[in-house]
Structure formats: C-alpha cells, structure tokens
N, C-alpha and C positions, 0 to 999 in steps of 0.2 A: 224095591219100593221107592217111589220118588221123592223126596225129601222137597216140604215146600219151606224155604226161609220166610220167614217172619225178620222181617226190617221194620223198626219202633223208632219216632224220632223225638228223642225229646231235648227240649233247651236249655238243658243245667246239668250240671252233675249230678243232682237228688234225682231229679226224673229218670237221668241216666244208670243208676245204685237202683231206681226201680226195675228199670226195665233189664238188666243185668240178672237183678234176684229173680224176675218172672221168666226167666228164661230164652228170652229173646236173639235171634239167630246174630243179627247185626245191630248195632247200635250207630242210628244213623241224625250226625246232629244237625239241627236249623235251629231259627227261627219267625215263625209261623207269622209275626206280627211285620214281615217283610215280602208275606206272600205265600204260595204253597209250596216254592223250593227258595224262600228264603234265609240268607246265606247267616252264618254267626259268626262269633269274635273266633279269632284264630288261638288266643288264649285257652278260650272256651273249650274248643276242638283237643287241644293238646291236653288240656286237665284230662279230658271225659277220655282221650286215646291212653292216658297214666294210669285210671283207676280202671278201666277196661281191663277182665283178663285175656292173657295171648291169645286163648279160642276161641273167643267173639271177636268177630268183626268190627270194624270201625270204617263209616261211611262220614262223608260232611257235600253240604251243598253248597254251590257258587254263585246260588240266586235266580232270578228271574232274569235271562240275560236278555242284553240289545247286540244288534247288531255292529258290533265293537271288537272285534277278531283280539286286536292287541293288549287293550284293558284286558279281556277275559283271559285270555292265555296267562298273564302276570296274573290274574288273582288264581289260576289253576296252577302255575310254579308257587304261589305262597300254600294254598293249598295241602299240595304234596310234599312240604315241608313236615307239616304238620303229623304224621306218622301215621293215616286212615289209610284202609285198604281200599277203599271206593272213592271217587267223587261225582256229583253229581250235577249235569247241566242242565237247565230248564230255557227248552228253545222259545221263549213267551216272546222274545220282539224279530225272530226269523219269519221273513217271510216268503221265502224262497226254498227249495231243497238245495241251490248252490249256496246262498248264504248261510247254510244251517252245517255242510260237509265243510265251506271252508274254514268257518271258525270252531270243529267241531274239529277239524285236524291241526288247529293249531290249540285248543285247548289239550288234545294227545298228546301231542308233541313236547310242550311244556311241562304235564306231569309227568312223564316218561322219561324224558330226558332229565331229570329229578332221581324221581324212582321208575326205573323199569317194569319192579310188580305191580304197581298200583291201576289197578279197575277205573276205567273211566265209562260213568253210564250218562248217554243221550237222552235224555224225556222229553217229551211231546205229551200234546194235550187234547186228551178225548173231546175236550169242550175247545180247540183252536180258533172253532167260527164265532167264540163270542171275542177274542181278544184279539183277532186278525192273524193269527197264526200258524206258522207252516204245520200242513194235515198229519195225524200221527199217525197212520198209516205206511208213510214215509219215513217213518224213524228209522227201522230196519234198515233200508237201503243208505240211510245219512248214516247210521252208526256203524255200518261196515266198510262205507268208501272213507270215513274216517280215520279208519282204524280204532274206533272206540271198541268195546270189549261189550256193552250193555244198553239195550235197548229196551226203554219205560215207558208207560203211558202213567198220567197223574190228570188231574184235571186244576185247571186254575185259576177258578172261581169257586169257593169252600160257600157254598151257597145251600149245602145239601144232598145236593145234587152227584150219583156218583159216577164212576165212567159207565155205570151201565145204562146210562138217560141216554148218553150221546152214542155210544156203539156195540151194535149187535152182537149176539155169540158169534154169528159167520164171521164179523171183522176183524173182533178178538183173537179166532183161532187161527183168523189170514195171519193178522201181526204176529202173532207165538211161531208159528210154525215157520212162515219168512225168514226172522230173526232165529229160530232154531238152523236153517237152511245154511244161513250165512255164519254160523258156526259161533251164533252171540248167544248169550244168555237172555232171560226175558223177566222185569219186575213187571207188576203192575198195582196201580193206585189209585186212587180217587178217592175219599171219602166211602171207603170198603166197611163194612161191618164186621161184626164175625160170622152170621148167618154167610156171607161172601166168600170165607176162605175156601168152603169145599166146590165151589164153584168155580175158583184161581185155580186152585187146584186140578179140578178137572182140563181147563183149558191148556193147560202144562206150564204154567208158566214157573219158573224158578226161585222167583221171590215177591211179597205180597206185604204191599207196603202201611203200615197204620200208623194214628197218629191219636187222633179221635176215639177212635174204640177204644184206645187204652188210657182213654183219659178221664176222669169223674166229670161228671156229668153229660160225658159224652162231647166235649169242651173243646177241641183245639190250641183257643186262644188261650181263654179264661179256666181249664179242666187242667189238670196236673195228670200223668202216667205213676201208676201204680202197680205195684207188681200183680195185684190180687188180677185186675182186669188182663196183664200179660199173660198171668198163667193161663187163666180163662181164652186164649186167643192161642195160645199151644195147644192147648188141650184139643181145642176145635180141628186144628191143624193136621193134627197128630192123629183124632178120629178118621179125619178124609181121608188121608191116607192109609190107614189101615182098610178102611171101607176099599177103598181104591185095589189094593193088593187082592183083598179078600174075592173082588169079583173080577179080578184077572185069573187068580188062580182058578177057582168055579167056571172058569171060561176055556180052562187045558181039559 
C-alpha cells in the first residue's frame, strides 16, 4: 500500500506541538506572511527540529527565491545547519530552466556538503504565468540535473485558487511520473483541501503538502493548525489509501 505523507507547515512551536499531536508525516516550517514558501527564523527552525520526535520529519523553507545562485546557496548552508531533513526551494524569480539547474545545484551543493542526508526539494508553481516564472513542468528535469532529491508543485499566489485551476490531471500525472522516472520523489501543493488528498493520492505522488486545511478557519495567515483538523487530514489520507489497496487487490 502506498503510503501518501502529509507535510503540515506551521510557524511556531504551538502549531508545530499541534501538528506533531495530529499525527503529521513531516513538519515543515515557514512563514506564510513572506509568501507561499516563505522562509522563518533559523531559531525558530531549531526549536521546532528539538521538540520534534526522531520519527517525524523535519522540513524548513528558503523562501521565495531570485535569481541570486550565491545568496541562496549561503542561506541553504545556514539551512542545513539547522538539523531538518528537507529544505525547500521556491523557484518564484527563475526564469529560465538554466537559471533554475544552476542555482538549484548550488543550493545541493551547499546543503550537502553540510550534511550529506539532507533532502533538497525544487518547487515550481502551477500558477508561474502569473509571476513570470519558470513552468513546473520543468521541475522534474531542474531537479534531477541538479542533483536535488525532490520535485513540488505549490502555487504562489494563496488567492484560493489551487494547483488544480492551473493544471490538468494529464499534466499532473506527466510531472509525477517524469519525476518518478528520474528516480525523485514527488510533493505536491497548492492550497489542497482534504476532499484533494485522495485525488494526490491517486496521482502517486509521495507527499501532499497543507497548510490551510489544517488551520481554523481555513486561515493560512490569520487560522492557527490544530491537531483536531491534522487528524481529520490522516484520516482522509489513510482512507485513500486503503481504498486504493482494496481495489488493487479486487483487480488480481
């Protein structure tokens, strides 16, 4: 059975204590009032990586990057200081697929050369043509010549709107499968509900990223994460997947 992570991001330690208690695969920190992979205190990062137990994951984000190879590399070695098993690049000011590989291999290079195991994931944005940005389509291909480990789509405009405004199922399962091809793992994000996870699900992809849905009022910004709405977003989780099994097996 295929096991879909749940990746939750919340901005403190209390949201983080929630999404811990809800059961949450990775706990992946930002914050949101710098964008939709906007980046947090490195502080911040290490608190939530201390109260974190060993079998949850720990992701953090480096923002909404520009086209700045050296800056970002430096803030992906402070990064990787920091004790996360993931980090996270948001290629919002790339406009190119060479500008997007080479600071996408020098942001590698940097955490790696750091720490060796740590996950570096590429995102692209289902919604690129409103902020000028290199197509996520392309991410696959940036995140393997990279040498990145992870290939996301997110969207970067928190308008509503989710990746499934901007791209088709056929697109989706191109990206998933590409990125499966090239031997990367696959998130994916946008402003996902929970009615969405059996639908991530279905498409294969590995991890399925909330932020929103597990926040009251349905909130982002202004909504705090809670464990009650986490559990509620396993649960769904945990359904599709069983569903999933159940009509693999009715299929031998």
């Amino acid at each position: 059975m295929i096991k879909l992570k749940l990746l939750i991001s919340p901005t403190n330690e209390t949201e983080a204590v929630e999404a811990i208690a809800g059961g949450a695969d990775i706990i992946d920190v930002k914050n949101p009032k710098e964008g939709a992979l906007g980046a947090n205190f490195p502080w911040i990062i290490k608190r939530i990586r201390e109260i974190t137990p060993e079998n949850v994951e720990v992701s953090c984000t480096l923002g909404e990057l520009p086209n700045l190879p050296g800056a970002v590399s430096l803030a992906a070695l402070g990064a990787a200081t920091t004790g996360v098993n993931y980090i996270k690049a948001g290629l919002s000011g790339l406009k190119t697929p060479e500008e997007a590989i080479y600071l996408m291999q020098n942001v590698a290079k940097a955490a790696k050369e750091c720490n060796p195991s740590i996950k570096v994931v590429a995102t692209g944005y289902a919604d690129a043509d409103r902020i000028g940005a290199v197509s996520p389509l392309l991410v696959p291909e940036i995140a393997h010549k990279a040498q990145a480990d992870i290939a996301m789509i997110d969207t970067a405009i928190k308008d509503g709107k989710s990746l499934f405004a901007f791209l088709t199922m056929d697109q989706l399962r191109s990206f998933v499968d590409t990125a499966h091809d090239y031997g990367l793992k696959v998130a994916l994000a946008g402003s996902l509900k929970k009615e969405d996870l059996p639908v991530v699900h279905a498409l294969g992809a590995d991890v399925a990223g909330l932020r929103a849905a597990a926040c009251t009022l349905s909130d982002r910004v202004n909504g705090r994460i809670t464990r009650e709405k986490v559990q509620e977003l396993v649960e769904v989780a945990k359904r599709a997947e069983e569903q999933a099994a159940f009509k693999a097996k009715e299929s031998w």
